[in-house]
C-alpha positions as CSV (number, residue, x, y, z in Angstrom):
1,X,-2.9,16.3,-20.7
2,X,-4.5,13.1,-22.9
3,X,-6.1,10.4,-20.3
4,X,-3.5,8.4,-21.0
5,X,-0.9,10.5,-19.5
6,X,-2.8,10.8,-16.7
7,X,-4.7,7.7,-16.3
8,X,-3.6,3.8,-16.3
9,X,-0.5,4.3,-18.6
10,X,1.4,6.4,-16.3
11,X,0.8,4.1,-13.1
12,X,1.4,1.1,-14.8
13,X,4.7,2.4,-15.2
14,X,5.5,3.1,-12.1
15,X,8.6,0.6,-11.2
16,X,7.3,-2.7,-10.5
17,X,3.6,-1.3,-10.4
18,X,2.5,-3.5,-13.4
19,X,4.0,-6.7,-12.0
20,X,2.5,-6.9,-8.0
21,X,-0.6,-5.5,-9.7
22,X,-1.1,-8.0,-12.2
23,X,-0.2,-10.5,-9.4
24,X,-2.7,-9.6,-7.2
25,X,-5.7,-9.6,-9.8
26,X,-4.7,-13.7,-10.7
27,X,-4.8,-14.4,-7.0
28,X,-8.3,-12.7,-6.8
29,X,-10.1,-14.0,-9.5
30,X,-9.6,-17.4,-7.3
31,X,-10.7,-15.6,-4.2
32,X,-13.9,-14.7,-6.3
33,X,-14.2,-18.5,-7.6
34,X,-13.9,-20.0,-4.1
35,X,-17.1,-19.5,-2.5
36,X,-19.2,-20.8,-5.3
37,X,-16.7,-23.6,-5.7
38,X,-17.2,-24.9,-2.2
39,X,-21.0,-24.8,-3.1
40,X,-20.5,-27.3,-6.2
41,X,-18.2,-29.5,-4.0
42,X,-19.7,-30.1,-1.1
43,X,-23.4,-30.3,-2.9
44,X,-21.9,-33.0,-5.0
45,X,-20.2,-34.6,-2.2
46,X,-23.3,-34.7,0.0
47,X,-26.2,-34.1,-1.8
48,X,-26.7,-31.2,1.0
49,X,-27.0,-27.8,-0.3
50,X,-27.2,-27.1,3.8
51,X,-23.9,-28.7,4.4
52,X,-22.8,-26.9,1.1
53,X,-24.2,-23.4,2.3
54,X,-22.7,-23.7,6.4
55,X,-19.3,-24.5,4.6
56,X,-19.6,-21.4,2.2
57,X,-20.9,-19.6,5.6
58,X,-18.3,-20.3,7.4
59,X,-15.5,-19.5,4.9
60,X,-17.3,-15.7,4.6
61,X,-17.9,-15.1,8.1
62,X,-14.2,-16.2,9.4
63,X,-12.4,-13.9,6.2
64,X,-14.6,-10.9,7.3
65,X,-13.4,-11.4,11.0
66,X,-10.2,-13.1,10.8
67,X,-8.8,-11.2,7.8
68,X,-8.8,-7.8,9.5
69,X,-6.4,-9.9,12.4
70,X,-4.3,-11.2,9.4
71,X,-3.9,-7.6,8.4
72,X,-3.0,-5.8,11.2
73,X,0.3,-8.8,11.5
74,X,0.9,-7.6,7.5
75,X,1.1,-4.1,9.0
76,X,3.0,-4.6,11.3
77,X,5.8,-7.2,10.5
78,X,5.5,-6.4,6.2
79,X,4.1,-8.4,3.7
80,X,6.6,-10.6,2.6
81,X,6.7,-11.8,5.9
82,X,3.2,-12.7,7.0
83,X,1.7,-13.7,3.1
84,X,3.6,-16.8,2.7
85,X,2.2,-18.0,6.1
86,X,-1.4,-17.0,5.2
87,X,-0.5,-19.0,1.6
88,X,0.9,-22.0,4.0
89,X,-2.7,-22.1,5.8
90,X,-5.1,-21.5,3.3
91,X,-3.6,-24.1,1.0
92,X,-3.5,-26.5,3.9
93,X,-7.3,-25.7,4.7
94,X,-8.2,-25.9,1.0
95,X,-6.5,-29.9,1.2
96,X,-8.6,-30.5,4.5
97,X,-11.5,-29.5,2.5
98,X,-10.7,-31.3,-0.6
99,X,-10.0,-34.6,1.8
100,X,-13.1,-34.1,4.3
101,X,-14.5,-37.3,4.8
102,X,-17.4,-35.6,6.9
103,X,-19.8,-32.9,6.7
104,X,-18.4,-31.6,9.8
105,X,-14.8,-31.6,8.8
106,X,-15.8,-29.9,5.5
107,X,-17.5,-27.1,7.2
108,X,-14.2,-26.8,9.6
109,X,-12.0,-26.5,6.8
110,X,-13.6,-24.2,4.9
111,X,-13.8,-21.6,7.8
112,X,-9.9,-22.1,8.6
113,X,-9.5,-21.7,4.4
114,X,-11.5,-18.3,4.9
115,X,-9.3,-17.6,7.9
116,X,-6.4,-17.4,5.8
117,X,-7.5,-16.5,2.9
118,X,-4.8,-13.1,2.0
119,X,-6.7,-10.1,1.2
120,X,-4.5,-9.7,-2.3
121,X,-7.3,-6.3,-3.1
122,X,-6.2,-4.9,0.2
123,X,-2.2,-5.5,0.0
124,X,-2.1,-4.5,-3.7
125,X,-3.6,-1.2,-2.5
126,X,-1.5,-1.0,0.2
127,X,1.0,-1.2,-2.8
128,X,-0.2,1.5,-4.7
129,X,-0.2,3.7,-1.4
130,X,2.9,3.3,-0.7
131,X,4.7,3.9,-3.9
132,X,2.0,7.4,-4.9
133,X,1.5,9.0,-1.8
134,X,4.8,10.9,-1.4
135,X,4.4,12.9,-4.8
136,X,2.3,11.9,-6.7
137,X,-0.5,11.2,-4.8
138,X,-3.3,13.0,-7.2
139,X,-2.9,9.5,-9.3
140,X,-3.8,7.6,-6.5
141,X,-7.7,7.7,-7.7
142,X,-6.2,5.9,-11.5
143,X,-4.5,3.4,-9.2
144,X,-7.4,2.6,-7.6
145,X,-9.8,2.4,-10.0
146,X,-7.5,-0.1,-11.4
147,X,-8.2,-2.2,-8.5
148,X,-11.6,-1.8,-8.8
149,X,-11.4,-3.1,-12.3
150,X,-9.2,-6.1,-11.3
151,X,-12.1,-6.9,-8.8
152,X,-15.1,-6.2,-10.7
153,X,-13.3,-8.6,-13.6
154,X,-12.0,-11.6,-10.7
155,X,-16.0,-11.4,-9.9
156,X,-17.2,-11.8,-13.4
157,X,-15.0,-14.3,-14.7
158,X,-14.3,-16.2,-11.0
159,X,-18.1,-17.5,-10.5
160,X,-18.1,-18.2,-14.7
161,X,-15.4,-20.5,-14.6
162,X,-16.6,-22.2,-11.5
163,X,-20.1,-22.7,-12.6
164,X,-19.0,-24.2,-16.3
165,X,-16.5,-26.4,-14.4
166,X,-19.1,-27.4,-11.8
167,X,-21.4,-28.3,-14.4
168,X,-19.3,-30.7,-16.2
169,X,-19.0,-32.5,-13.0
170,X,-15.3,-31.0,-12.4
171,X,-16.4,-29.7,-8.9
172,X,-12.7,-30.9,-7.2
173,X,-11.1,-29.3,-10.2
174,X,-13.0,-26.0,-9.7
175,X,-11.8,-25.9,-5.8
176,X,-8.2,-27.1,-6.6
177,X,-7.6,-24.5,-9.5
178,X,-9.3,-21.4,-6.9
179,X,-6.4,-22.4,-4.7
180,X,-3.8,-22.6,-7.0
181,X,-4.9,-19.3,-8.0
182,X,-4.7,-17.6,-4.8
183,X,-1.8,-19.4,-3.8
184,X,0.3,-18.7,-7.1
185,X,-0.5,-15.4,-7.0
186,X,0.0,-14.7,-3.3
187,X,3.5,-16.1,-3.6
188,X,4.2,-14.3,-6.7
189,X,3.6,-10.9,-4.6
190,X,5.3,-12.3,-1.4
191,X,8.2,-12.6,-3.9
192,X,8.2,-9.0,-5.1
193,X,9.9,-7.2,-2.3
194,X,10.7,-3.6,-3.6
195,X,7.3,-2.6,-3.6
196,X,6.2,-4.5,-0.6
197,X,5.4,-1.6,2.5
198,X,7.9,-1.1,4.8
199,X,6.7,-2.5,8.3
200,X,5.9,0.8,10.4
201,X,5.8,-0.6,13.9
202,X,3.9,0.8,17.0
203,X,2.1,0.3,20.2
204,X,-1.0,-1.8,19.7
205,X,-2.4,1.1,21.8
206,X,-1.4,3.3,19.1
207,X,-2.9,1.1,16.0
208,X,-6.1,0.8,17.7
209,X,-7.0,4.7,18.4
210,X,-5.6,5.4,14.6
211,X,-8.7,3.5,13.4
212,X,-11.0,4.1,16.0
213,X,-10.8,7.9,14.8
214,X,-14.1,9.8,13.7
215,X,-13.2,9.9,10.2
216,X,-12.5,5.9,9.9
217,X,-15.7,5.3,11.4
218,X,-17.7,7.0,9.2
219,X,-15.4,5.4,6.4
220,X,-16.6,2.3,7.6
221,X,-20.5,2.8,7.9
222,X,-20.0,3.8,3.9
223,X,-18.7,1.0,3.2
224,X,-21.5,-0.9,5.4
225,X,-23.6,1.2,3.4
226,X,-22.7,0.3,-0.4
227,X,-22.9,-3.2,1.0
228,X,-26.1,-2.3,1.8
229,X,-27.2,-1.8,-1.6
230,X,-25.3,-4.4,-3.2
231,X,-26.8,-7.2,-0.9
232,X,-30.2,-5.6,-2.1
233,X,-29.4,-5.9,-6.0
234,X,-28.5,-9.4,-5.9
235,X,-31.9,-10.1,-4.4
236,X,-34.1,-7.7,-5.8
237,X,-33.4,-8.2,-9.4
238,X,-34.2,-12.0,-9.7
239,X,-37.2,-11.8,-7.3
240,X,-38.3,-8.8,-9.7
241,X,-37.5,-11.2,-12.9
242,X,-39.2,-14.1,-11.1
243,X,-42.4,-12.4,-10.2
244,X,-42.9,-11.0,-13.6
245,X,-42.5,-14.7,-14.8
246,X,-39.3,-13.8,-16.9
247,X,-36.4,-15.4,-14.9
248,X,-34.2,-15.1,-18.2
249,X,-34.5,-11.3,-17.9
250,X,-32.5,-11.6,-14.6
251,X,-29.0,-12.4,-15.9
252,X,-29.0,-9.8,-19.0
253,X,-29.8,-7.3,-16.4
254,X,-27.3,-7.8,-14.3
255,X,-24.6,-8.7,-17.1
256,X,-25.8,-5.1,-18.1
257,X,-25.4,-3.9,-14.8
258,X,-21.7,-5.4,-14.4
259,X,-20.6,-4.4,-18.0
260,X,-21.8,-0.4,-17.2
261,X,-19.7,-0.8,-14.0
262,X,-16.6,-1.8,-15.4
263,X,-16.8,1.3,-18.1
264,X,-17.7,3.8,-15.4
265,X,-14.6,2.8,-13.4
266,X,-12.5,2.9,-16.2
267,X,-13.4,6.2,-17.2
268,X,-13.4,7.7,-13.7
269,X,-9.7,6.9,-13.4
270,X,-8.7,8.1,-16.7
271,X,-7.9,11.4,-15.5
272,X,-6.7,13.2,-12.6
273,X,-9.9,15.7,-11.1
274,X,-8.9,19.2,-8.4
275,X,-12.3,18.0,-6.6
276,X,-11.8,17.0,-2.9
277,X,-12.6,13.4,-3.0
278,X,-14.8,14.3,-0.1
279,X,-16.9,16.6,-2.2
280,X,-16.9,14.0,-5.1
281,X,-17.9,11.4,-2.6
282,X,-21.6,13.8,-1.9
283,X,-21.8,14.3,-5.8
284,X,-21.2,10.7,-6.5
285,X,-23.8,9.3,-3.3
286,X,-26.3,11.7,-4.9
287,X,-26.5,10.7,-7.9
288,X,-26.8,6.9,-6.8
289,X,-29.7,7.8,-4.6
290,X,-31.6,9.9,-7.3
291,X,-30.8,6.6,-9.8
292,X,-31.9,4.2,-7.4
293,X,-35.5,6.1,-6.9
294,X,-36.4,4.5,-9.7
295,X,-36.1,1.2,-9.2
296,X,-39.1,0.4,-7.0
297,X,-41.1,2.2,-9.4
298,X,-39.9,-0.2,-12.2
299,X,-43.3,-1.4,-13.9
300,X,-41.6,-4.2,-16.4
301,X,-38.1,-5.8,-16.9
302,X,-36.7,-2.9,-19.4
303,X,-37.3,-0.2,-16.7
304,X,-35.6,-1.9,-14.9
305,X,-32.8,-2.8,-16.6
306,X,-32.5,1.0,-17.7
307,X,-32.6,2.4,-13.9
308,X,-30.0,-0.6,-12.4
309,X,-27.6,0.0,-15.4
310,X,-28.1,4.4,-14.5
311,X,-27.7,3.3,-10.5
312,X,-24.7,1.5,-11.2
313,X,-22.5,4.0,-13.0
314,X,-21.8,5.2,-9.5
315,X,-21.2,2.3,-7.7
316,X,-17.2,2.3,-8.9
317,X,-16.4,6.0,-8.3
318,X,-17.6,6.0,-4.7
319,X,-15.4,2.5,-4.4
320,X,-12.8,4.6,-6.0
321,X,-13.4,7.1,-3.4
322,X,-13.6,5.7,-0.2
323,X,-10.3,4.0,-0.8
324,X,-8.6,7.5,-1.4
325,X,-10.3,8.9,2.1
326,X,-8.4,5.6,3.7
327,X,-5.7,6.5,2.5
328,X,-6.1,10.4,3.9
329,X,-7.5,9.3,6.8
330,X,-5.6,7.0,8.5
331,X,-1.9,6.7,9.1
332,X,0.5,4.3,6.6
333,X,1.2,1.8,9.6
334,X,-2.2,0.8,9.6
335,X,-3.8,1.2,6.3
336,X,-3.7,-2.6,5.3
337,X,-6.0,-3.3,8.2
338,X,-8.2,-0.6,7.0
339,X,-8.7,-1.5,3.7
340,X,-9.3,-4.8,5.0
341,X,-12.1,-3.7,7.5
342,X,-13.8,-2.0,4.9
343,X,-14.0,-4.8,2.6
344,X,-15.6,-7.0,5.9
345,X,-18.2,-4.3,6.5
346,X,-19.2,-4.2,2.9
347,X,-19.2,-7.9,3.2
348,X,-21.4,-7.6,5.9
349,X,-23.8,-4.6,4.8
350,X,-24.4,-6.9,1.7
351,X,-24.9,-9.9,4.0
352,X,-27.7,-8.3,6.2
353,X,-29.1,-6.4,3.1
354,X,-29.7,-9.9,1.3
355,X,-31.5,-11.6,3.9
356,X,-33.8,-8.1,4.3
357,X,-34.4,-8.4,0.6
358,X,-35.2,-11.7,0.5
359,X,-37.8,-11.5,3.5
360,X,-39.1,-8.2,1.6
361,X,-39.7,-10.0,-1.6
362,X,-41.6,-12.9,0.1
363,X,-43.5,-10.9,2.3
364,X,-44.1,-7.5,0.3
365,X,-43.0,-8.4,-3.4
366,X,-39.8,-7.3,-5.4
367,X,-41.1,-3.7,-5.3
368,X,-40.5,-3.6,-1.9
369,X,-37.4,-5.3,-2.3
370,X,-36.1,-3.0,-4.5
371,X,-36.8,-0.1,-2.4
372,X,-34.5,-0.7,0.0
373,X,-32.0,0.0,-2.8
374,X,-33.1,4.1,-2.5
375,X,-32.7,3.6,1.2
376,X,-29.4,2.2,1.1
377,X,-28.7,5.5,-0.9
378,X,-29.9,7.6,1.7
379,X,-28.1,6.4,4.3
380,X,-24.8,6.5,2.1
381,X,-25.6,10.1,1.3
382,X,-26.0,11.4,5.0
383,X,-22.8,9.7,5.7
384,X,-21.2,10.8,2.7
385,X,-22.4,14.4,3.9
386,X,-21.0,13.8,8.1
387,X,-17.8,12.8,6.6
388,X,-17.4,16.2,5.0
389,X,-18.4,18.0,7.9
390,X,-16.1,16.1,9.9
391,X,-12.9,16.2,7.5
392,X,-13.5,20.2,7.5
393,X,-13.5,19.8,10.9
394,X,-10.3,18.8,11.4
395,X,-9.3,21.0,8.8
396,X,-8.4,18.6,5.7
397,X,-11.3,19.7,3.3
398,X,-9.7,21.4,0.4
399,X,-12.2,24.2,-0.6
């Protein structure tokens, strides 16, 4: 079949695919703008890039813990029901922000903003899920690389807009249009009820030992693991630039980097693939570990922007693929809680990784910092490897 039977087309035309999709990817790019938005607003407010950095803090550490929470209420009671309440809090968090009058109030704020924040990536997938997996479930790896394409894009364009708005002294503009973002696109997907998940409800005994299994566990240390490495690129590749004295090399490198991302995940999901996505998973964490060998070994700025831009055609696939395990792995009532949870341990993988990078480069130089990028690898393959063994295990391998 031509990719674009099998690819994007034929998704997209799924009955009201195109519309909660599209939805979803308006609301992120505001998710994406928020955090750098409260940077520029509260620095300009203050003068404090500490008051500006506890209130961007705050807002990350309460959506990786809270979020998960939110989830497991969309689960259980539907999206339509739970969003526009998130929307209701978020917005009115946002407005405590925008009307602080103290640092301590901002900082407050924020956190109850990234409290309620919806997790639009996570509910769009749930989408997808729910309207592929009966029959047609081999195009659920096209549906999902279409969310990683709406996310990759909402984090290229997001901090862009922010940063030229920022700059031209519109830092309350930058905040108020994030928010009208999430919340216009939120409460265009509340509104689209046909392709909304039913509400499967069950013990909270029940939910709890579906995602405690084996399988999501190791699910999750992935995940904790490609945060891993993307906490160590942000880091590594400035203090690289920086120490070579050509801080201008940094942001063509990582444009690179992005742009080569984007194409690999489009082309992954143009067609449908008899692999396991198990097996793919091991081929995919492989070759990222082989890639990233290179990168501490980088002696100037064009090796290095060669290996990141090879390492990072197969950052999207193994996305790509550790959403389809969810989905296999765990059962429909609670998969919006586990996309969610993935997204807060990548979160925090790419938390604790920046901090180690950072502490690395000071201490040992970017080399060093870099080569926790082939480590990161490592781990990902072994896991990538005990989540095969266990998956045969239970006897869901396809070989």
């Amino acid at each position: 079949m031509p990719p674009a039977t099998t690819g994007y087309r034929s998704v997209l035309r799924t009955p009201g695919a195109a519309a909660f999709f599209l939805t979803a990817a308006v609301g992120r790019v505001g998710i994406a703008m928020t955090g750098l938005g409260l940077v520029w607003l509260l620095h300009a407010r203050t003068g404090s890039y500490t008051t500006a950095g506890l209130a961007t803090a705050g807002f990350a550490l309460a959506e990786a813990l809270i979020g998960p929470q939110s989830a497991r209420l969309i689960d259980r009671f539907g999206q339509t029901r739970v969003l526009p309440f998130c929307l209701l809090a978020h917005g009115t968090a946002v407005a405590g922000v925008l009307a602080s009058t103290t640092q301590v109030t901002a900082i407050v704020a924020a956190a109850c903003a990234g409290a309620a924040v919806p997790q639009l990536g996570a509910l769009s997938a749930a989408r997808w899920a729910h309207l592929l997996r009966s029959d047609r479930a081999d195009e659920l790896p096209s549906a999902f690389s279409l969310e990683s394409l709406a996310n990759a894009t909402a984090f290229l364009l997001g901090p862009v807009l922010v940063t030229a708005l920022g700059a031209s002294g519109n830092t309350t503009l930058a905040t108020a249009m994030a928010a009208a973002l999430i919340l216009g696109g939120g409460a265009a997907l509340a509104a689209q009820h046909q392709t909304a998940p039913k509400p499967e409800r069950g013990s909270a005994r029940g939910e709890r030992s579906s995602l405690l299994q084996p399988t999501f566990l190791i699910l999750a240390l992935l995940n904790v693991a490609i945060g891993l490495y993307f906490g160590t690129m942000g880091v590594s590749v400035s203090a690289f630039a920086i120490s070579h004295d050509i801080p201008v090399a940094a942001a063509p490198i990582i444009a690179a980097a992005s742009l080569t991302g984007l194409l690999s995940g489009w082309y992954y999901g143009l067609r449908r693939r008899t692999t396991p996505a198990q097996r793919q998973l091991v081929i995919a964490t492989t070759y990222l570990t082989g890639a990233s060998l290179l990168l501490p070994l980088a002696p100037s700025a064009l090796w290095l922007g060669v290996a990141v831009v090879a390492a990072e055609a197969a950052v999207p696939p193994i996305l790509v693929l550790l959403n389809v395990l969810t989905e296999k792995t765990v059962r429909p009532a609670v998969l919006t809680q586990a996309f969610t949870w993935n997204n807060s341990a990548s979160a925090a993988g790419s938390a604790l990784a920046a901090s180690l990078a950072g502490h690395a480069a000071d201490t040992w130089g970017a080399s060093a910092s870099l080569a926790q990028a082939p480590l990161a690898g490592l781990i990902l393959l072994a896991l990538s490897f005990l989540l095969y063994r266990a998956m045969a295990n239970q006897g869901d391998a396809e070989l």
